[in-house]
N, C-alpha and C positions, 0 to 999 in steps of 0.2 A: 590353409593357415593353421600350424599348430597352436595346441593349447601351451599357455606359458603356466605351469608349474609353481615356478619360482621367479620372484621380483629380482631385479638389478642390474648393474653392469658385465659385462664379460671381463676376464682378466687377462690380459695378455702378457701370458709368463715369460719375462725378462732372463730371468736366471734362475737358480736352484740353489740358494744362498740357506744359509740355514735362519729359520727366525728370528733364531738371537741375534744373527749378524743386520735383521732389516733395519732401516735408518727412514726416519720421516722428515718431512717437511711441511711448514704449514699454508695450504694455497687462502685462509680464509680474508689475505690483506690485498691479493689479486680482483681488478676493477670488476673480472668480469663475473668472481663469485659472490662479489660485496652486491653485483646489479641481482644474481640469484634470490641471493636470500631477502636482500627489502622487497624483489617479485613477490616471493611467496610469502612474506611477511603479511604484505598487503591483502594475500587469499588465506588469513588466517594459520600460518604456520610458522612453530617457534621450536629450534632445533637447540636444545638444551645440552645434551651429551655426546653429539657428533659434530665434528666438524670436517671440511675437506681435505687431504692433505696427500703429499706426492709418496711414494713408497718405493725403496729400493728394489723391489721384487716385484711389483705388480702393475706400478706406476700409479695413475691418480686412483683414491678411494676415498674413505671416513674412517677418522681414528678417535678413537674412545676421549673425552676428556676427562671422564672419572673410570671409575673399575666398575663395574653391573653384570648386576648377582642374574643366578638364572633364577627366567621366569619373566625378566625386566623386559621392560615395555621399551624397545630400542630407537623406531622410528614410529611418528603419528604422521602422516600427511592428511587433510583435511582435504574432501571430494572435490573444492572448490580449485586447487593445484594440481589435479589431474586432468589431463587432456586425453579425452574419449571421444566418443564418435559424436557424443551433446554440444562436447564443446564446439566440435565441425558443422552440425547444425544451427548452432543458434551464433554462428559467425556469417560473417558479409557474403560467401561463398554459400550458405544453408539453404536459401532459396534455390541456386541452381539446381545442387544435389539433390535435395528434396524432387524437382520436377523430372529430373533424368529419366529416363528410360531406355534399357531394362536399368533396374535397381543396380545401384553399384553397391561392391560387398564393403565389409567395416573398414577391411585391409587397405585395399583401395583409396575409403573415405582420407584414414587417417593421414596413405601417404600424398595425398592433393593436398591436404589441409599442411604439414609441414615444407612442403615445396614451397607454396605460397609465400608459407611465414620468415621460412629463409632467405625468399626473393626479397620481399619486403625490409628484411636486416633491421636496422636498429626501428624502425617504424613500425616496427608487428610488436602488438603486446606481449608478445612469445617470445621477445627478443633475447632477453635472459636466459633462458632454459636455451633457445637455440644457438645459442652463442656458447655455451659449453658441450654442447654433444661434440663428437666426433666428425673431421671433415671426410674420413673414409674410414672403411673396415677393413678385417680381413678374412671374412667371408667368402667360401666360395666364388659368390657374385661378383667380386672383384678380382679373383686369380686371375691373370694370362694365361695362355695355354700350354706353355712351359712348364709353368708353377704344376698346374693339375698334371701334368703326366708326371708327377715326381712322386704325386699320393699313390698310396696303395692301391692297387686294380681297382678293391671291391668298392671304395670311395669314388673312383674317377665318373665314374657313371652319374653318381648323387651329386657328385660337384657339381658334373654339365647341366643334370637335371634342373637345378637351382638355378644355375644362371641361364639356361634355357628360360624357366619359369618369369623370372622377373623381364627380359626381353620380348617375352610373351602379354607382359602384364603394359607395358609401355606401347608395344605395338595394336593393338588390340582396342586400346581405347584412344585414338587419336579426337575420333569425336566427339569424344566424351572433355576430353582437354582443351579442344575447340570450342568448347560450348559456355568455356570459363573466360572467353575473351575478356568477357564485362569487365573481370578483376583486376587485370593487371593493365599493366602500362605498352609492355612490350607486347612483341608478337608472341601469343603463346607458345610455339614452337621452340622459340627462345627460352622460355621458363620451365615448359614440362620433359627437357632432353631425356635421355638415357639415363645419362648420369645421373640430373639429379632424382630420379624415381628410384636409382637405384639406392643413393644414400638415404633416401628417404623409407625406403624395405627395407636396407638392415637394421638402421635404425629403429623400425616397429618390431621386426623380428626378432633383434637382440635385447631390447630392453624394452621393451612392455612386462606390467605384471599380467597376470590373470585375473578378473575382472568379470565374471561375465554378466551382461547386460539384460533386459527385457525385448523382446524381438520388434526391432524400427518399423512403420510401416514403408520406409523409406528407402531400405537397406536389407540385400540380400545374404542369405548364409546367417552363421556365428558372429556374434559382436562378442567378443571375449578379452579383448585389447585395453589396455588401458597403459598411459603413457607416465611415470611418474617422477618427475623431477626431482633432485638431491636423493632421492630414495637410489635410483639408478646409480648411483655412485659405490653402491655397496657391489663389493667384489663379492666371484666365487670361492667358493673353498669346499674340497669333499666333505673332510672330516667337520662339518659345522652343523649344528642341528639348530634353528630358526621355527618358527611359526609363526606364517604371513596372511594374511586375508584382509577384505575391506569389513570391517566392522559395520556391521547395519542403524547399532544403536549410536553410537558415537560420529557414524558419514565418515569417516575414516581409515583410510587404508593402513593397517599396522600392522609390526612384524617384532613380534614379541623371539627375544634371543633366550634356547636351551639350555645351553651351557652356562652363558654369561662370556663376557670378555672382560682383559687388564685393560689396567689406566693407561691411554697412549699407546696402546694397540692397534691394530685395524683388525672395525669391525667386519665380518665376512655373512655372508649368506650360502642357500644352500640351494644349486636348482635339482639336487636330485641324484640319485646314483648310475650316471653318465658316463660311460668310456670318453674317452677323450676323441674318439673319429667325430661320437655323436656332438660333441660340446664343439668340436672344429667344422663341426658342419654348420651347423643350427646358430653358433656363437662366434663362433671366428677367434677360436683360443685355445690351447691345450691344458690342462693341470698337473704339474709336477708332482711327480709320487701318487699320481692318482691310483686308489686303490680298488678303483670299479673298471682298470684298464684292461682291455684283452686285445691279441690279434684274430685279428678275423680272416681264415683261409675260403677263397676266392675256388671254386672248382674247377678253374683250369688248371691251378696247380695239382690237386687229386690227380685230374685225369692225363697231364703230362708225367706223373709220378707214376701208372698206371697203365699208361700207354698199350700195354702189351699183351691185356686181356682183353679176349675177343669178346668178352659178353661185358665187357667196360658199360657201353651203350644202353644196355637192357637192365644193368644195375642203377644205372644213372638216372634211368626214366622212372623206376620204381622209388627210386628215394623223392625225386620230383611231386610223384604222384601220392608221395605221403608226407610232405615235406617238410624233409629232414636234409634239403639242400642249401639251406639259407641259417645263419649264425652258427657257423661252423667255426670253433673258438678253441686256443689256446691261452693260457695264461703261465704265468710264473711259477704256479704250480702243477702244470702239466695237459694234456688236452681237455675239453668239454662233452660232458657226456655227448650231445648231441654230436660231437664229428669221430668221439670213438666209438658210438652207434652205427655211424656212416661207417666206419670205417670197418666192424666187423661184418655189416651188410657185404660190402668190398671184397670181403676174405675169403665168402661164400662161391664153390663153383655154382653154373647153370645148373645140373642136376640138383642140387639140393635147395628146390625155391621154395620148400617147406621149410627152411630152416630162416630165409630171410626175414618172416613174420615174427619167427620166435628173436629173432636178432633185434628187431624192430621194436618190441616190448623191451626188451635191454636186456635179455637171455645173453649169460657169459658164454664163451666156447669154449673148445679145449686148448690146453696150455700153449699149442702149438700155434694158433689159430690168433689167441690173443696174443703172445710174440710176434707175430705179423703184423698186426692192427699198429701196436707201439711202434713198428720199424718202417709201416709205411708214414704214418705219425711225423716219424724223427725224418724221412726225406723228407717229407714234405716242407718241413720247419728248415730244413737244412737250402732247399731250394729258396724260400722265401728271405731269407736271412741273406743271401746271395743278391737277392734284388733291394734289400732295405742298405745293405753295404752301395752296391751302385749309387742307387738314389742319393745314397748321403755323398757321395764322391761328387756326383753331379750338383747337389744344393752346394758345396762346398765351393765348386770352379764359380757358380754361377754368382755367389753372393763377393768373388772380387770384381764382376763387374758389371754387377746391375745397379737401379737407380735405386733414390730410399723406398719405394713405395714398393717397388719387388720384392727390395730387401728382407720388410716388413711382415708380407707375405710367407717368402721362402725362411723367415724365421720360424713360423709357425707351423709349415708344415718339417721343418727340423725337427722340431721338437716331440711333432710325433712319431718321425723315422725312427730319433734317438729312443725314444720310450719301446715303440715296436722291437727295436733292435734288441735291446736289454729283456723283452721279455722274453723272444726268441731263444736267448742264450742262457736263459734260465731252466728253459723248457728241455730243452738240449741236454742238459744236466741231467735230470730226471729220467731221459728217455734211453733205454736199453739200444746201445750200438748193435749191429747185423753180426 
């Protein structure tokens, strides 16, 4: 389970509208925000300068109701509106877990304890908070297998992995969900399905803050999760500068904003300087104009670009074996040291394996040599740009006729073809033609 960084919701970009065109709406006269905030009223929380509201570009967030200066103290949530692994323990459910054996990890903990409370519906004291989360994601763990063959190669892998991982996490502990009979009404089988453990792990994975905990004598691994209601509503944004933590002196989680935000704005958060593969993995979102984006060349394309060198093989296992085979990166301003390192390792015959070392420290070559490196560079970019066109031909056919939830999906991995594409064709510019 990774570490969460940064507090909030994912944003799932809609459009590329410019900001002065965004338009809000105010969700705070809606039943099911009004049932929110008297929840957390009740655990000591009062939300003075945000409120929820819809957004042309981003969809639901918080938007400013005055202007705040940097430095200002944006959101407080009080320890008692956070749902952690305590709150899982010292619930109806505490006893089991507590007894289990082996220990189950935090991750785990948190997503029983949401399933439960969901099953429960309006009768779980959680009903608030869970009644505005999300009924699905677009997370990996949700793609069809369609959807993921349409991501970049070097993604596909990480997709499967993830939803490999949670079909691992549900199948694994049947006993352990058996052992919850006591809880519920139905047959547990009925409560702990696929699905819902899976909404319940993107759920923890996508918007938990960081948090971390004192080590349970109950619970295995990392306790680093923490669940935080109304807070999660703050979208991402690259360019946003934030400082988040739980305040030790105050029991509250706070997230004092850098900048400051306008009056009637939406407020944004920051998890970090993320490419958009990483934020579509981990988050199930891309960010427009993200300016931490790169493409990532996958080495099959190298070595079908390459094809033709007989010590291809013997080059490839040396960069492996110091490796310089992994974030191999192009951007909008041209390739990444690391793949035009690879690349003049590449350029090197077998006789001169004295020189691949000196290559490998980032030793330039002669003029002729790094001419080469750029133009195998430029196929490369030129092959992949070939497949990011496919790709988009194919999300195009498939989004007149699939259902919304594909849709949903196949938007967002749009969004990174279109971004990958655009930087491709940037890179292309820069790169001296043969």
């Amino acid at each position: 389970m990774k570490k969460r960084r940064r507090p909030g919701r994912v944003a799932r970009t809609r459009s590329r509208k410019s900001l002065t065109a965004v338009q809000s709406v105010s969700l705070c006269h809606q039943d099911s925000y009004v049932r929110l905030l008297r929840f957390l009223k009740q655990k000591g929380f009062a939300s003075t300068v945000l409120q929820p509201a819809q957004f042309t570009d981003t969809g639901r967030g918080l938007q400013t109701l005055r202007a705040l200066k940097p430095g200002e103290l944006l959101v407080s949530l009080p320890e008692a509106c956070l749902l952690t692994t305590d709150t899982v323990l010292h619930s109806d459910v505490g006893p089991l877990i507590k007894g289990w054996r082996p220990r189950p990890s935090a991750l785990l903990v948190l997503c029983v304890f949401l399933v439960l409370e969901r099953h429960r519906a309006s009768l779980s004291e959680w009903f608030p908070y869970i009644d505005v989360l999300p009924t699905s994601y677009t997370c990996p763990a949700y793609f069809t297998d369609d959807v993921i063959t349409l991501l970049p190669q070097c993604v596909q892998s990480r997709a499967l992995d993830q939803r490999t991982s949670v079909e691992e996490l549900h199948s694994s502990n049947q006993s352990f969900f058996q052992s919850l009979q006591s809880v519920v009404s139905e047959s547990v089988q009925d409560v702990f399905t696929f699905e819902a453990l899976r909404w319940a792990w993107c759920t923890v994975n996508t918007r938990s803050v960081f948090m971390a905990r004192p080590q349970s004598h109950f619970l295995s691994g990392q306790d680093v999760c923490a669940l935080a209601p109304f807070l999660d509503l703050l979208n991402h944004r690259p360019d946003v500068q934030v400082s988040a933590r739980f305040n030790s002196d105050t029991r509250c989680y706070e997230i004092h904003s850098v900048c400051g935000f306008e009056r009637h704005h939406q407020a944004f958060i920051n998890y970090g300087s993320h490419d958009n593969q990483r934020l579509l993995l981990e988050y199930g979102f891309v960010a427009a104009n993200n300016p931490h984006s790169v493409v990532y060349v996958d080495t099959d394309h190298l070595c079908k670009v390459l094809h033709g060198d007989r010590s291809l093989q013997q080059k490839m296992k040396f960069l492996s074996q110091n490796e310089l085979l992994s974030n191999l990166t192009v951007s909008s301003e041209g390739p990444g040291w690391r793949l035009l390192t690879a690349a003049r390792v590449l350029s090197l015959p077998q006789t001169q394996f004295g020189l691949w070392k000196s290559a490998l420290l980032g030793q330039r070559l002669s003029e002729e040599k790094e001419r080469w490196c750029l133009q195998t560079i430029r196929s490369v970019c030129v092959q992949m740009l070939q497949d990011t066109d496919a790709a988009l031909e194919k999300i195009s056919t498939m989004l007149q006729e699939c259902d919304a939830s594909v849709a949903e999906q196949l938007g967002v991995v749009l969004g990174l073809r279109r971004e990958e594409s655009c930087i491709l064709g940037k890179c292309l510019e820069i790169l001296p033609e043969s």
